[in-house]
Every structure is written in structure tokens, then in C-alpha cells.
DRENDO-1510 file (C-alpha; in Angstrom, 1 decimal, always signed):
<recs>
REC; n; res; u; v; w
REC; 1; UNK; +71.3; +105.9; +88.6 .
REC; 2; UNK; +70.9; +107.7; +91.9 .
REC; 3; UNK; +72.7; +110.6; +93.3 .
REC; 4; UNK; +73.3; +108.8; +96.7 .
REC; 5; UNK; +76.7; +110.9; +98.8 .
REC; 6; UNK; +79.4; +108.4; +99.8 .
REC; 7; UNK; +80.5; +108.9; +102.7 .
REC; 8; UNK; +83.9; +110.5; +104.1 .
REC; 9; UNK; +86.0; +107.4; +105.1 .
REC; 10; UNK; +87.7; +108.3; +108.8 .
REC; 11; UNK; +91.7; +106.6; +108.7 .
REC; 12; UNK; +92.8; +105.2; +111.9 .
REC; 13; UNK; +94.9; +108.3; +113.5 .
REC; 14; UNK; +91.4; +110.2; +112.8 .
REC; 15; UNK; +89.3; +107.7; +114.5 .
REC; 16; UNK; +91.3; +107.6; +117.4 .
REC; 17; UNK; +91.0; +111.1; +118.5 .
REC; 18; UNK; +87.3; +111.1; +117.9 .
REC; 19; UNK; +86.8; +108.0; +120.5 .
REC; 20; UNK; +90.0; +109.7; +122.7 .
REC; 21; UNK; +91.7; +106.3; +122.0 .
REC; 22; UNK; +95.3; +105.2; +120.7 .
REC; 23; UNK; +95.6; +104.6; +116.8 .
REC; 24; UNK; +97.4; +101.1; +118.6 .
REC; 25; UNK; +93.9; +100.3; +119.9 .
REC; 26; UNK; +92.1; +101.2; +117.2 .
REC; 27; UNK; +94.2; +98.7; +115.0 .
REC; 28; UNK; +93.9; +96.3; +117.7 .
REC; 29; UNK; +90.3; +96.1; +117.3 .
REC; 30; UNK; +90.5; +95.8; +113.3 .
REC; 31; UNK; +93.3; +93.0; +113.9 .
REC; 32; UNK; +90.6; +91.2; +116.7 .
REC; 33; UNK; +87.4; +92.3; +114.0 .
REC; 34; UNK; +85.9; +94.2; +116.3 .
REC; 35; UNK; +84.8; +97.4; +115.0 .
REC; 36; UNK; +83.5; +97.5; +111.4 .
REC; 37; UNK; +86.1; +99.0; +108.8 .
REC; 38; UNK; +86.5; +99.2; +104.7 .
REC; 39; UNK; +89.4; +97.9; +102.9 .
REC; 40; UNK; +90.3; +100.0; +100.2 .
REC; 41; UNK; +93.2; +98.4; +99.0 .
REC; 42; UNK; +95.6; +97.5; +102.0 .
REC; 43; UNK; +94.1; +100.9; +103.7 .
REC; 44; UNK; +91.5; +100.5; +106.4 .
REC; 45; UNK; +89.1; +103.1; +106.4 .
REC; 46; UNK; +85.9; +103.8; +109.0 .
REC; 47; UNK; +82.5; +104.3; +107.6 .
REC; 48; UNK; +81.1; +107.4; +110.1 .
REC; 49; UNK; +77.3; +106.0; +110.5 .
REC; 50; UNK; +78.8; +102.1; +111.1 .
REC; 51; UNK; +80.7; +103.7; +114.0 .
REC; 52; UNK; +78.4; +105.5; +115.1 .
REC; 53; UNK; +75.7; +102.6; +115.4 .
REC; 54; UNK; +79.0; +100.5; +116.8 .
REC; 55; UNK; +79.2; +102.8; +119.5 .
REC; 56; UNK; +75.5; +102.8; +120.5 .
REC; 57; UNK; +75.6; +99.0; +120.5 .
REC; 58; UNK; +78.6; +98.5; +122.1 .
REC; 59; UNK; +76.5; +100.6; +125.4 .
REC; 60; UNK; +76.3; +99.1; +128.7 .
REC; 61; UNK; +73.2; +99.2; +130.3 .
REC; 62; UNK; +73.4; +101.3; +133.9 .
REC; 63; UNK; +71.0; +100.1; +136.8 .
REC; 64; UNK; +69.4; +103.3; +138.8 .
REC; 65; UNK; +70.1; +103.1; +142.5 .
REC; 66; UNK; +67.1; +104.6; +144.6 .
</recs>
């Protein structure tokens, strides 16, 4: 048996205000399957390190001018 922490869940009004989004588009991506999320029962709950690695993978690259 290990002692490994589960993480805090984030819900979807919490989420939004983190990415300075609307909990509409934060549900539209779930609907689409666009963002990783956890069912827990008919609750949909974000795992903080998915989202985190979501975000750095969802970066654009940038070309330097110069």
C-alpha cells in the first residue's frame, strides 16, 4: 500500500477563472473532448497536473522576427 496524495479535483466554475475563461467554454470543450477531465459520477472534475501539461501542449510556437 502506498501513501500516494490524490489530487484536489478543480469543478468547472473553478477552472474557468484559473484559464480567465467562461464555465460555457470550459463545458464546451468537455462536450467536444478537448481538455482531459474525471467523471465522478455525472460530475466532471479537472485533475490540476493534466491541465497543466494540457496547457503546455496546447502552446503555439512563436517565430523571432530580427
Amino acid at each position: 500500500m502506498t501513501n500516494k496524495q490524490l489530487p484536489t479535483l478543480l469543478d468547472i466554475p473553478t477552472l474557468a477563472e484559473h484559464l480567465g475563461v467562461t464555465e460555457r467554454h470550459i463545458r464546451r470543450l468537455v462536450f467536444d473532448k478537448r481538455i482531459p477531465y474525471v467523471k465522478v459520477g455525472r460530475l466532471v472534475r479537472f485533475d490540476p497536473v493534466e491541465i497543466a501539461a494540457w496547457i503546455d501542449g496546447s502552446r503555439s510556437a512563436t517565430s523571432r522576427v530580427g
